[in-house]
C-alpha positions in Angstrom: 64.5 -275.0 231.6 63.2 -272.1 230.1 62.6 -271.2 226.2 66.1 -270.5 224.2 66.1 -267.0 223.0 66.6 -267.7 219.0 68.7 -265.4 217.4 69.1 -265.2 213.5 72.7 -265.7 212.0 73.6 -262.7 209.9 69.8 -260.4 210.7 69.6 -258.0 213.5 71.0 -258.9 216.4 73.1 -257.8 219.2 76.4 -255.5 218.4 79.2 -258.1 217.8 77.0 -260.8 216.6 76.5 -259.4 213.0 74.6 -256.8 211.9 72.1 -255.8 208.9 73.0 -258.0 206.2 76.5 -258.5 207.1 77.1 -261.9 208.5 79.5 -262.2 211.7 83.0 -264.0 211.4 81.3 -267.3 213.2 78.5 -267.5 210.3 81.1 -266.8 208.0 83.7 -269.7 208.6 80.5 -272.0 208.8 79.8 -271.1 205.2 80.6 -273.8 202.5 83.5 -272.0 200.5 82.6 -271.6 196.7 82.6 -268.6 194.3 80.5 -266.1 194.8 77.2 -265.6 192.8 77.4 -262.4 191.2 75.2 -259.9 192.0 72.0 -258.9 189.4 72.4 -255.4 188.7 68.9 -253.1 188.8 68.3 -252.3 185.4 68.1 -248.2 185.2 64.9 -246.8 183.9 66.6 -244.4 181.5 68.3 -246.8 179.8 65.1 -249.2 179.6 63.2 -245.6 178.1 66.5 -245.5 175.3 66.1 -248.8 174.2 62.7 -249.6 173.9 62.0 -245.6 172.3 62.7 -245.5 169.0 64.3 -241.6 167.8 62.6 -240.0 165.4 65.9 -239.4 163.1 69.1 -240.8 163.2 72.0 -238.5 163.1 75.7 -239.5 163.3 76.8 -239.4 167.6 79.0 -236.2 168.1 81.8 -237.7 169.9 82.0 -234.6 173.0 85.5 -235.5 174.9 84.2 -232.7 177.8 80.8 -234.7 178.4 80.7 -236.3 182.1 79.1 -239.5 182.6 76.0 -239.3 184.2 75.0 -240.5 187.7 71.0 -241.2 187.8 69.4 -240.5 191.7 66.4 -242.1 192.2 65.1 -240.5 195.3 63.1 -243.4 195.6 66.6 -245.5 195.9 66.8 -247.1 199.3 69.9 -246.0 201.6 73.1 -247.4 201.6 72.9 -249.0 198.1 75.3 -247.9 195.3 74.5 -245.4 193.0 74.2 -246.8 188.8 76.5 -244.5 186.5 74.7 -244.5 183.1 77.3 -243.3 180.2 75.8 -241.4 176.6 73.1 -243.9 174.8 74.9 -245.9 172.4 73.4 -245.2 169.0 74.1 -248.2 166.1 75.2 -246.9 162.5 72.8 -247.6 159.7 73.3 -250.1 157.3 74.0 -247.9 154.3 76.3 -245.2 156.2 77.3 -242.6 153.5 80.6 -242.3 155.9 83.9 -241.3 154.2 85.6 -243.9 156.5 87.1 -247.0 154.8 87.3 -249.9 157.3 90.6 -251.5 158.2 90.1 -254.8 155.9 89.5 -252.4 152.5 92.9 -250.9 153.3 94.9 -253.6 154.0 93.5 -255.4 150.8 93.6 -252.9 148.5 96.4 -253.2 146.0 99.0 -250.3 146.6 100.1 -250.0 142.8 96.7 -250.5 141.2 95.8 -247.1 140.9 98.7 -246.5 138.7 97.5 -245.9 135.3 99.3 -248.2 132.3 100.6 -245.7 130.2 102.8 -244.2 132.9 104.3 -247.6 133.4 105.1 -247.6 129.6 106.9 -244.2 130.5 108.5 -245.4 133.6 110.1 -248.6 131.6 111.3 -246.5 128.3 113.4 -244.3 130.2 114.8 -246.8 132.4 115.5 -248.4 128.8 116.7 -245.1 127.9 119.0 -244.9 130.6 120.8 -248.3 130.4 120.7 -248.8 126.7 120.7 -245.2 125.3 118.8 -243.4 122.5 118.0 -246.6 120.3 117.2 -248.6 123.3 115.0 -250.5 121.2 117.3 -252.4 119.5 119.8 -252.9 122.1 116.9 -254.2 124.5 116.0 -257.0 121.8 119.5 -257.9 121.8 120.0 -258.4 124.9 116.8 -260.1 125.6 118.4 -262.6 122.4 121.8 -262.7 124.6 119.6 -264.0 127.5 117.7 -266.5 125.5 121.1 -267.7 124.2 122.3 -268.1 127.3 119.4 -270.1 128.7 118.9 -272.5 126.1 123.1 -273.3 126.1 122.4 -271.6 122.0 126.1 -270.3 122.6 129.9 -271.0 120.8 132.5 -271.8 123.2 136.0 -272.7 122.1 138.2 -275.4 123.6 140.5 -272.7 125.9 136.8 -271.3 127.3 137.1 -268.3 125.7 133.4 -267.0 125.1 133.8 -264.4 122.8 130.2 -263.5 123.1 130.6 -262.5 126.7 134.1 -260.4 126.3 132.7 -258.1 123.8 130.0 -257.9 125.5 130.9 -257.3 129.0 134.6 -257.4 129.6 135.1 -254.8 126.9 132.1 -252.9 127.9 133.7 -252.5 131.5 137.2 -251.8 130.3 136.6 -248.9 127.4 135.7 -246.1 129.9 138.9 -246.6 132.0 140.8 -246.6 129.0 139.5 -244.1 127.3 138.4 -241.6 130.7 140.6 -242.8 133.7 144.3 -243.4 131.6 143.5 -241.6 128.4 145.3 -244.2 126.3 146.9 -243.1 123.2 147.9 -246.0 120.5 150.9 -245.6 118.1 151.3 -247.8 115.6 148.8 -250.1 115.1 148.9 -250.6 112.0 152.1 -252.4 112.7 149.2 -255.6 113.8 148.3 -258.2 111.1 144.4 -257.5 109.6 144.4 -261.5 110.0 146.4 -265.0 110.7 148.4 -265.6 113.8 151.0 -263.0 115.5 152.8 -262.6 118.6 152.5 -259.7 120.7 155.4 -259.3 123.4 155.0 -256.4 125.9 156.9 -255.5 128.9 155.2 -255.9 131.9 154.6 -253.2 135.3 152.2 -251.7 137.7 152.0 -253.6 140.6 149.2 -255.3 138.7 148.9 -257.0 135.7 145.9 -253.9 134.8 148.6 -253.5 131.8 147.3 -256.5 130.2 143.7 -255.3 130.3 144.0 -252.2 129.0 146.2 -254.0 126.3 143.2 -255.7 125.4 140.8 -253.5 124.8 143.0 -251.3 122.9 143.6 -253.4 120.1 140.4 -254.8 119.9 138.8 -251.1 119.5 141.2 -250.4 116.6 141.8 -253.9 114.8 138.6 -255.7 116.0 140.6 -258.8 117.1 140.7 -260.6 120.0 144.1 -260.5 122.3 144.6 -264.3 123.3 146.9 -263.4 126.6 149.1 -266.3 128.0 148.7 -266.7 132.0 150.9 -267.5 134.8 150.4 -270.4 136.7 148.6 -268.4 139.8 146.1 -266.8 137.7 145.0 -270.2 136.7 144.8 -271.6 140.3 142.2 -268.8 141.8 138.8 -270.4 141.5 137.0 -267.1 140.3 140.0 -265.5 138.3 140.5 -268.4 136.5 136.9 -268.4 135.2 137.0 -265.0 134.3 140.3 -265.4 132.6 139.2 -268.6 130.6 136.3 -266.7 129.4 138.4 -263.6 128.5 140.2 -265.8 126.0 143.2 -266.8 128.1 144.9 -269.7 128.5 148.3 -271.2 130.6 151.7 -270.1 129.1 153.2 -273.1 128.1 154.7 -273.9 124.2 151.6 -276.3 123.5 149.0 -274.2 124.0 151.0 -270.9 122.5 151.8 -272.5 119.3 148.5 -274.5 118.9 146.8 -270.7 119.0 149.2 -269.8 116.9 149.0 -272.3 114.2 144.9 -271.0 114.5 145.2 -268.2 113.3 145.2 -266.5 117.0 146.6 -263.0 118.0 148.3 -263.8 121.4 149.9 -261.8 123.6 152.5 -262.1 126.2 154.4 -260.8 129.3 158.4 -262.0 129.4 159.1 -260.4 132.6 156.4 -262.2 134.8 155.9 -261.3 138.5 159.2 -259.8 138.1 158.3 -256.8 135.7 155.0 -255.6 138.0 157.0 -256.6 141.5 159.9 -254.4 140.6 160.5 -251.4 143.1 159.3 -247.8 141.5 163.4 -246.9 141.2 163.7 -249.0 138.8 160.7 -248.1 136.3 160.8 -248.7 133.2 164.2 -251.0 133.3 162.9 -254.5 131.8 163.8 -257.6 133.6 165.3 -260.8 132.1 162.9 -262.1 129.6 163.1 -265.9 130.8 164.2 -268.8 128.9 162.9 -267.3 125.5 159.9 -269.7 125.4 158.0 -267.5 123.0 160.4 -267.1 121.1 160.3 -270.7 120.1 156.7 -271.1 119.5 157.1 -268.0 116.9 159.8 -270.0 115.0 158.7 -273.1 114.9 155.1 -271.7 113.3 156.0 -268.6 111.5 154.1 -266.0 112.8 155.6 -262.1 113.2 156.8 -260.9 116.7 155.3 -257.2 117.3 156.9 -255.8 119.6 154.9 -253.4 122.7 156.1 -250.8 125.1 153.8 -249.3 127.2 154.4 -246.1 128.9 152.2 -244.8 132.1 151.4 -248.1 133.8 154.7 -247.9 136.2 152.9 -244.8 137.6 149.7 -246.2 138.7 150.6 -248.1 142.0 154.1 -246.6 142.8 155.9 -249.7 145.0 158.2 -248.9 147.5 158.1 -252.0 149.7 157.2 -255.6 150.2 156.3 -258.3 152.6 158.1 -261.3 152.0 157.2 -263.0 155.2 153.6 -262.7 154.1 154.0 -263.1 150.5 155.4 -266.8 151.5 152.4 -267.1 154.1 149.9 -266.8 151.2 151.7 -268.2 148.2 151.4 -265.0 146.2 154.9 -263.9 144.6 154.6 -260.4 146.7 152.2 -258.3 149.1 152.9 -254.6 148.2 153.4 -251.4 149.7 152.4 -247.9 148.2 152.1 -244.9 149.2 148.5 -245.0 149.6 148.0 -248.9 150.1 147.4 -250.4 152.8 147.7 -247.0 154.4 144.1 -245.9 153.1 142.7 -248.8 153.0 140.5 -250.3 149.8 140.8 -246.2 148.7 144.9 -247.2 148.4 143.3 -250.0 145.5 142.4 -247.1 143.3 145.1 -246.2 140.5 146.5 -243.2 139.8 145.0 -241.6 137.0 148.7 -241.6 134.7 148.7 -240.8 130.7 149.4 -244.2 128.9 151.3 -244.4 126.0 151.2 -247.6 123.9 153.2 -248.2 121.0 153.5 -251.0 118.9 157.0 -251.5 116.8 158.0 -253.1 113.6 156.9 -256.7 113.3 160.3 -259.3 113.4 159.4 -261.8 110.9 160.2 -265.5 111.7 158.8 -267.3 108.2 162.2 -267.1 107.1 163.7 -270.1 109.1 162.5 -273.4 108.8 160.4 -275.5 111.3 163.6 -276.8 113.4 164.6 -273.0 114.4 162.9 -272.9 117.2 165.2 -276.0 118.5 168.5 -273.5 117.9 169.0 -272.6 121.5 171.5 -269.5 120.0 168.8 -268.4 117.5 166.7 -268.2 120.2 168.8 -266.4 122.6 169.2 -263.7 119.8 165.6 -263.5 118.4 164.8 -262.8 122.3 167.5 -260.2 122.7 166.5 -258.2 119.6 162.9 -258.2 121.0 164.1 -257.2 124.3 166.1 -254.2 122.9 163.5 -253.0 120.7 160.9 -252.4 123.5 163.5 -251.2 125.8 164.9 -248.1 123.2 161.3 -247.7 122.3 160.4 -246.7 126.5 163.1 -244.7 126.7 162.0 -242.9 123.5 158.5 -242.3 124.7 159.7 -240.9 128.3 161.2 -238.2 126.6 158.3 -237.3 124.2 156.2 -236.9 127.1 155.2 -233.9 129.3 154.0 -235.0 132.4 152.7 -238.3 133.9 149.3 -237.5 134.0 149.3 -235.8 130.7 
């Protein structure tokens, strides 16, 4: 048998059986399988020369964006292998680089307010002082820092009906003046007909869709007398979890005898509202008519302590929220005495909450004295039925008096 011609796998050999330095298909499936060892790439002389050459100065790299990579030809390259592309020589930054350039970490920890100088916060805070407080800021600022501390440390006077007297001047009254002095423009006739001190009943008739009457009531008497207005409540003021804080703190209380002649007996200036939900429900057609003025509760409390009945009408408050209908249905559904209808509400939306900017009128009559009769009056069902009806009359004649003095009703 003659000698086996020996032919390499994968060298020179004949066409079909691999090629050059490509292996055939049969050497290929022979071939353990593993990952492939990646090739050593030549090292280019020009890159070796940048390196290892040091320049003679060291300028900042002009970033070119139209320079082309270049391709380096070795003529001494052998065929058939792949060309090296050599980019620009990457040139390092010296250590102390007079750069304008603030690195990313500097930025992001630099402090974005420290470069504000102190005294212009010292500007900054006086006028916003200025603004809130006014021209003597100063003063106002240290006492409402003190009205803070108070409040803080529990250093505050709290009577036993929850009325903070602290907080209404400060607050409640704050936020009522300007609608009673810009929005309804109330004028006050006489006031002098109000005690200076000791206890007195106030009885006002009652309208506006909401008790706002009340309020403005308030404030009224306490910018020209300085006292407090103690109102008696209905029941469903007392049973809303946030009005019934708000009203506690505002000095009133549940209008019941007790509590009306334990005020009373005080010293307290309290107010009340005979006509109820009946007097603010009414329909606009009947402004200005007063309802029945109940069982003549307040009556009693002023007779059996003594105290002066001063008599209120108020003029401009029927105008505010002019109701033309109702939803009983509803009203029942939510346990309110009424849901009503205006001509703007609920046909505008909250904008139909707004009231209409009428001219109020508030005068207070003669005082009815009561320290003529003796303690038991108050038990004299017929006293009190005529004590009530000469209270009733006196406000009605005194509305009708004021519609006629006045021009227009919002001015």
């Amino acid at each position: 048998m003659g000698d086996a011609e020996i032919i390499p796998i994968g060298t020179r050999g004949r066409p079909g059986r691999g090629t050059g330095k490509q292996p055939s298909s049969a050497a290929r499936s022979l071939a353990p399988r593993g990952k492939p060892k990646p090739a050593a790439k030549k090292p280019s002389p020009a890159r070796d020369r940048a390196t290892t050459e040091t320049p003679a100065v060291v300028a900042d790299p002009v970033l070119d964006p139209s320079r082309e990579p270049v391709i380096a030809t070795d003529p001494a390259a052998l065929p058939g292998e792949t060309p090296i592309i050599e980019s620009a020589p990457v040139i390092e930054q010296p250590a102390a680089s007079t750069s304008p350039l603030v690195s990313p970490a500097t930025t992001t920890s630099r402090n974005p307010l420290g470069g504000i100088p102190s005294k212009d916060w010292l500007a900054a805070f006086q006028h916003a002082a200025r603004e809130v407080f006014g021209e003597q800021w100063e003063p106002q600022l240290a006492r409402f820092l003190a009205f803070l501390r108070r409040r803080v440390t529990g250093d505050y006077v709290v009577d036993e009906y929850g009325f903070d007297q602290e907080v209404t001047q400060r607050f409640f009254m704050a936020a009522l003046r300007p609608i009673a002095e810009k929005w309804f423009r109330i004028e006050v006739r006489g006031i002098d007909n109000i005690p200076t001190d000791g206890g007195a009943l106030v009885v006002s008739n009652h309208s506006g869709t909401i008790p706002i009457d009340g309020l403005m009531t308030m404030v009224s008497i306490h910018d020209h007398t300085g006292r407090f207005l103690r109102p008696l409540g209905a029941d469903l003021v007392f049973s809303m979890p946030i009005v019934s804080s708000l009203a506690r703190k505002g000095g009133a209380t549940l209008a019941c005898s007790e509590d009306a002649e334990r005020m009373l007996r005080g010293g307290e200036l309290v107010g009340v509202w005979p006509e109820g939900f009946k007097g603010i429900g009414k329909p606009y057609a009947e402004r200005y008519k007063l309802q029945r003025f109940g069982r003549g509760g307040f009556v009693s409390a002023a007779l059996r302590t003594g105290v002066p009945i001063v008599p209120l009408a108020v003029v401009g408050a029927e105008e505010i929220y002019p109701l033309v209908g109702n939803i009983p249905g509803l009203a029942r559904i939510l346990g309110v005495p009424y849901i009503p209808i205006t001509p703007f509400f609920p046909l505008l939306g909250p904008l139909g909450l707004v009231p209409l900017p009428s001219k109020w009128l508030l005068e207070f009559g003669e005082p009815i004295r009561t320290d003529d009769y003796d303690g038991t009056a108050g038990d004299d069902p017929m006293l009190v039925f005529n004590v009530t009806d000469q209270v009733r009359e006196t406000i009605q004649q005194t509305l009708y008096s004021l519609l006629m003095q006045r021009q227009s009703v919002f001015r």
